[in-house]
C-alpha positions as MATLAB code, in Angstrom:
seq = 'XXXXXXXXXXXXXXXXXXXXXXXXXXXXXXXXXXXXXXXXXXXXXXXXXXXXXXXXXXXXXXXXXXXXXXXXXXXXXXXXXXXXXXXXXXXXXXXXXXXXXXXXXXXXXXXXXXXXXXXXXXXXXXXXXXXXXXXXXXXXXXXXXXXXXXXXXXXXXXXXXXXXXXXXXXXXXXXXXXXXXXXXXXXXXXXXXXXXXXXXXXXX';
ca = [
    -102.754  -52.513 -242.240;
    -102.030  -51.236 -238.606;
    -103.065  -48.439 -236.780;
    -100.314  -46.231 -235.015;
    -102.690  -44.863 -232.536;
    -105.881  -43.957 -231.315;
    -108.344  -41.077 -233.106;
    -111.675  -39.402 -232.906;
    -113.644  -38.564 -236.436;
    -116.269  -36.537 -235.200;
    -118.797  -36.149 -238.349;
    -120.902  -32.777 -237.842;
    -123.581  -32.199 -239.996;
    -127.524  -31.340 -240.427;
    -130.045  -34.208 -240.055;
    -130.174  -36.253 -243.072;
    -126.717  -34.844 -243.938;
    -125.075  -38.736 -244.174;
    -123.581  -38.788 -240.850;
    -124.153  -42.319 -240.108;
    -124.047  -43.471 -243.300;
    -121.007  -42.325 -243.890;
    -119.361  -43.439 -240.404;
    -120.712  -46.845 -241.022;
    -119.718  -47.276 -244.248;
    -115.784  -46.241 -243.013;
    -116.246  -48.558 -239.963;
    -116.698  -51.355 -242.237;
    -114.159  -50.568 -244.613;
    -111.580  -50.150 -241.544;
    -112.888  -53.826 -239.913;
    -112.480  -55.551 -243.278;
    -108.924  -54.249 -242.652;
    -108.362  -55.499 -239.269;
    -108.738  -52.178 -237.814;
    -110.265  -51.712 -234.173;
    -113.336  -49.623 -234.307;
    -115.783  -47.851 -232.215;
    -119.125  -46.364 -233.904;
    -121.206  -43.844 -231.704;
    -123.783  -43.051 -233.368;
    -126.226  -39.794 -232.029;
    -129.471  -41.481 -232.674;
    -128.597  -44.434 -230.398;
    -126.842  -42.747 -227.494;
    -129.998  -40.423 -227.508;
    -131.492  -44.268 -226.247;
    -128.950  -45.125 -223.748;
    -126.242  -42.543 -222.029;
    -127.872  -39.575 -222.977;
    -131.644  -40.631 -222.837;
    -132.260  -38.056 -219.732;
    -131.289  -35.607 -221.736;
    -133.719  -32.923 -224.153;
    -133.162  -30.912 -226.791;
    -132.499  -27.480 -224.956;
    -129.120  -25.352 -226.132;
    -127.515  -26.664 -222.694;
    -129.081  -30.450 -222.910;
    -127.652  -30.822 -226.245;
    -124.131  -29.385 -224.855;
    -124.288  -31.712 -222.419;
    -124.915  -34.736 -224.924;
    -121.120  -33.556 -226.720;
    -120.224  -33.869 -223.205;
    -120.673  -37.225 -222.151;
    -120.030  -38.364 -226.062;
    -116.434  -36.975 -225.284;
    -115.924  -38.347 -222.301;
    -116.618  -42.021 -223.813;
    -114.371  -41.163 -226.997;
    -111.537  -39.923 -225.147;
    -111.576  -43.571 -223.342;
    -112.068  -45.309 -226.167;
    -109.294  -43.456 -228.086;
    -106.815  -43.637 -225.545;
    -107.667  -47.780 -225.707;
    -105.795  -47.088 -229.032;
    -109.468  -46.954 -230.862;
    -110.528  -45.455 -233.844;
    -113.484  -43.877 -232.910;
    -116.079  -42.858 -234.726;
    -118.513  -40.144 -233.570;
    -122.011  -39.307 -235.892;
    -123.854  -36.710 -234.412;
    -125.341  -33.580 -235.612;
    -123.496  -31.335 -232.829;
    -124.509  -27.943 -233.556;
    -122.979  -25.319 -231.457;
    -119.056  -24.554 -232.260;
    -118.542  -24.597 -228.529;
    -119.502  -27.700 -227.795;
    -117.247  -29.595 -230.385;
    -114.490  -27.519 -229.410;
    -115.025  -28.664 -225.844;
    -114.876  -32.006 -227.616;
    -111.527  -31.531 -229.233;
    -110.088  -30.190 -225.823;
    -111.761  -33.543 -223.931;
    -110.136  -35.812 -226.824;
    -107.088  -33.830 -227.555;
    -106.505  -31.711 -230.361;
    -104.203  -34.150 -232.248;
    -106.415  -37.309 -232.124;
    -109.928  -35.203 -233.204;
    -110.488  -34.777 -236.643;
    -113.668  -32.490 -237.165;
    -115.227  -34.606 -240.714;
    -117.810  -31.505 -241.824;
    -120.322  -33.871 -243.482;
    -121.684  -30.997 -245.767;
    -125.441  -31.425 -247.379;
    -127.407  -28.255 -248.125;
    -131.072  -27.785 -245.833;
    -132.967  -27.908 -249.595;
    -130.980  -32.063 -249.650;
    -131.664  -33.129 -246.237;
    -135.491  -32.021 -246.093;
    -135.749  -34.021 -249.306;
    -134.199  -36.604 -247.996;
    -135.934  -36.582 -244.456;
    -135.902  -40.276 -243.752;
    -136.929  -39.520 -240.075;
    -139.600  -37.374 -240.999;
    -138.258  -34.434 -238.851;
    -138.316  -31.692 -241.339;
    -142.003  -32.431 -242.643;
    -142.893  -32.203 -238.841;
    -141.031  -28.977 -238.213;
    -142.755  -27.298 -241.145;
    -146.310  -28.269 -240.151;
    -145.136  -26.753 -236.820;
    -145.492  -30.330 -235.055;
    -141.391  -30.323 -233.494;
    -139.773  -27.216 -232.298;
    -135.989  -26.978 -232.118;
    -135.167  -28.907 -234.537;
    -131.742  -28.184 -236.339;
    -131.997  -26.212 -239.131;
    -134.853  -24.902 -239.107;
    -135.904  -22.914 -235.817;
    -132.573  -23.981 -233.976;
    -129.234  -22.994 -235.722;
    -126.420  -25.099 -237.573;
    -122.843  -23.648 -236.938;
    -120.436  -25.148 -239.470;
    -117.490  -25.694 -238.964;
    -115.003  -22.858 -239.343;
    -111.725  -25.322 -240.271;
    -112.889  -28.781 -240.700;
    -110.146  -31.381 -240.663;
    -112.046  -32.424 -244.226;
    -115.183  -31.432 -245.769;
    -117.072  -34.572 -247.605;
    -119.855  -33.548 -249.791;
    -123.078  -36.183 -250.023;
    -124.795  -34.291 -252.159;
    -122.767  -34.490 -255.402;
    -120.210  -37.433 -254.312;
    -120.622  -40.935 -253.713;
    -119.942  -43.052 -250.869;
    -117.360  -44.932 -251.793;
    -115.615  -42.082 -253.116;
    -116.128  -40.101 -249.799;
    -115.247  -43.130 -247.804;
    -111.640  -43.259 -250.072;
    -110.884  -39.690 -248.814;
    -111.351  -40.604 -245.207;
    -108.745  -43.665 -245.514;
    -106.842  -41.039 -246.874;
    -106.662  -38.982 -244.520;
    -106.162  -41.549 -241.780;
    -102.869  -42.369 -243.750;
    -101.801  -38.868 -244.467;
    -101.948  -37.837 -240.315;
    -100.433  -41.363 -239.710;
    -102.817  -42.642 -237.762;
    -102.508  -46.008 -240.622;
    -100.336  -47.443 -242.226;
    -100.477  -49.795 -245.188;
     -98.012  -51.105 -247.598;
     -98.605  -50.566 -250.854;
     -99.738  -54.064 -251.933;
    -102.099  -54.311 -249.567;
    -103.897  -50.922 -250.144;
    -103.834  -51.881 -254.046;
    -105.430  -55.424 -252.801;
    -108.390  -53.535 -250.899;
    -111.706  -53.716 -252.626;
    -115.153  -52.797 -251.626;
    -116.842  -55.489 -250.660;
    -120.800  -56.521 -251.351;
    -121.678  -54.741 -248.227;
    -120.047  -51.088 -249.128;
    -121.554  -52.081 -252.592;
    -124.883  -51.733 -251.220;
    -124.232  -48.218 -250.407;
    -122.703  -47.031 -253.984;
    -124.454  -44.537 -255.862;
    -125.660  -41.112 -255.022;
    -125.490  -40.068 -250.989;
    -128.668  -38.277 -252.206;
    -130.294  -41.405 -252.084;
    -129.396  -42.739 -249.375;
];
């Protein structure tokens, strides 16, 4: 396999949603491939380059900001880069396209309904919000905006990773960002560790 050049997949998409599951279970696929790959995952930046920063409307547009300033970098290093954040507001991942450039960011809508993700709730963020213990949270007193034309829509509530994980490879190939001969995509298997992740993204 080689990559042609360097892309953004920015997965959007409530807490709980599969965000980082889902961008970690691509980045391994696309390492076990040889593939170059950059994971930025919300949770952790909230730790490092974006730690000063809240959860105000203009703190968290200031988190896309920073995330799209390290992307672009990264992407123009001939990276694929992998973005999992929850990125609410419209605005703010259209100032992320812009920063990144329209033709390397693909918006991946990583689609869960509220009723999934507070079952889910593996953080414990929704339980919190309804006992009225966290304000803001996303969702629930602070709004979602989905995406209005996603590059692709996966659905963790009624399709499995691997499955989801197939369509973003897919994609990747269709906007020629890989390319792979057709022996060695038919040689491609998912390994133990993507194994680990099979069955329903509801239970993940």
């Amino acid at each position: 396999m080689t990559i042609k050049n360097g892309v953004c997949l920015w997965f959007t998409g409530l807490s709980g949603a599969g965000k980082s599951t889902t961008a970690r279970a691509l980045r391994r696929r696309l390492i076990n491939c040889g593939v170059e790959v950059t994971l930025l995952d919300g949770d952790e930046l909230r730790s490092t380059i974006c730690r000063d920063l809240g959860f105000s409307k203009s703190d968290r547009y200031e988190n896309i900001v920073r995330v799209a300033d390290l992307s672009k970098a990264k992407v123009d290093d001939g990276n694929v880069v992998l973005c999992a954040l929850i990125s609410p507001y419209r605005a703010a991942r259209e100032h992320a396209r812009q920063v990144i450039g329209r033709n390397s960011f693909f918006e991946i809508f990583v689609n869960a309904p509220l009723s999934v993700c507070e079952m889910r709730d593996t953080k414990g963020l929704y339980a919190k919000a309804r006992r009225g213990e966290l304000k803001d949270l996303t969702g629930v007193d602070d709004p979602y905006e989905p995406p209005l034309n996603a590059t692709l829509v996966i659905d963790t509530a009624n399709c499995d990773i691997s499955h989801n994980v197939t369509r973003l490879i897919d994609l990747l190939e269709a906007r020629s960002v890989l390319k792979m001969s057709p022996d060695f995509k038919e040689s491609i298997q998912i390994t133990d560790w993507l194994l680990d992740y099979s069955g329903p993204c509801g239970l993940f």
